[in-house]
C-alpha positions, -999 to +999 in steps of 0.1 A: -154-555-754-143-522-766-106-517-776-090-491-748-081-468-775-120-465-780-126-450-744-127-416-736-122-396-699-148-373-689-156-343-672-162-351-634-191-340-618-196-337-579-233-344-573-254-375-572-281-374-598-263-372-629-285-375-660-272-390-697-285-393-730-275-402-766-283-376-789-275-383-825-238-383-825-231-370-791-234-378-750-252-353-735-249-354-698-253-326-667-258-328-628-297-328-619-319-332-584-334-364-575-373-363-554-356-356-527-351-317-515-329-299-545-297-295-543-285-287-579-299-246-583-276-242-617-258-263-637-234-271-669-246-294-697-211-316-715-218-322-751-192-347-758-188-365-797-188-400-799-163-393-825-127-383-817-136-340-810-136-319-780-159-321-758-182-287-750-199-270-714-224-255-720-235-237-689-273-239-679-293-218-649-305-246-640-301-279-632-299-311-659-331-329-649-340-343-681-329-346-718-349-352-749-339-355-784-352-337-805-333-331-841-313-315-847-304-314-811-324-319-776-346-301-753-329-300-715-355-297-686-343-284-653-352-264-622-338-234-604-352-239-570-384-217-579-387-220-620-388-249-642-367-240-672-364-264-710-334-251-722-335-260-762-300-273-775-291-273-812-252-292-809-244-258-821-267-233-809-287-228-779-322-212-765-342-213-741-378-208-723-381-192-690-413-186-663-418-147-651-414-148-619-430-118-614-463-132-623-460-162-594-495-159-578-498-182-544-531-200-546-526-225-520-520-251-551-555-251-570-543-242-603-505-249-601-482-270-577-446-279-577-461-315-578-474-320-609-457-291-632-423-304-619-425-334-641-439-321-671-427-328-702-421-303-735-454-307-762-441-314-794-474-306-820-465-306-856-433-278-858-449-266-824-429-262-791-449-257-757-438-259-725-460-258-689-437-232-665-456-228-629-487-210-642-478-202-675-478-221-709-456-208-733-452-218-770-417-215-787-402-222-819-368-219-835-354-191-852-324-183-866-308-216-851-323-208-814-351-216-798-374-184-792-405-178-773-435-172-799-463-164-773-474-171-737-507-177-715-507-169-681-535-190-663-531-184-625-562-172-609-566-136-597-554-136-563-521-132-538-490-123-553-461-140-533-439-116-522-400-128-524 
């Protein structure tokens, strides 16, 4: 058992799906949804040492659904409530990837559907970043210590624009 002197408080959260992960040095952790109906639209992402330091919030426009490492730092996936968002964190620097949401065609869910991009995962090939959001794959790299989008491919067939 760890001596007291060892533990540390942290920041509370009020929420139920809170999501953690070890990334080199540091605890990431942030308030996410669950499969239910989402209730987390935004949220902040704590970056805490596991050496004696500060902690930092970062704050995210989205919600802290998942976290992979990836060095020097992770890649945080989360949604808005309409976009799926990977946020790319650098334990010192951040960047992110974001849909258009003025390219959202409804297609009655042929090509793209909540239910399958929700879950999808960042590509990692070779020093390659891609990321599925809705109907659009885009590739991004890092750059000056921030991740930055390279290109994008819209797929969505040629049909209905949702109006919002």
């Amino acid at each position: 058992m760890a001596a007291g002197a060892r533990y540390r408080a942290l920041a509370l959260m009020k929420g139920y799906v809170t999501h953690n992960r070890f990334v080199g040095d540091h605890l990431l952790y942030g308030l996410g949804n669950g499969w239910g109906a989402q209730a987390v639209a935004a949220s902040a992402l704590h970056v805490v040492p596991i050496e004696p330091g500060p902690a930092t919030e970062i704050k995210l426009p989205h919600g802290v659904d998942r976290i992979e490492p990836m060095s020097p730092g992770a890649m945080v996936i989360g949604a808005d409530g309409n976009d799926l968002h990977f946020s790319g964190i650098r334990l010192g620097a951040a960047g992110s990837l974001s849909a258009r949401d003025e390219t959202v065609i409804d297609d009655g869910c042929k090509a793209s559907c909540v239910d399958w991009y929700g879950n999808a995962r960042p590509l990692f090939v070779g020093d390659r970043i891609f990321a599925l959001l809705g109907y659009e794959l885009v590739e991004g790299s890092y750059r000056d210590g921030r991740m930055a989008e390279v290109r994008r491919s819209n797929f969505a067939p040629a049909s209905r624009v949702l109006a919002r």
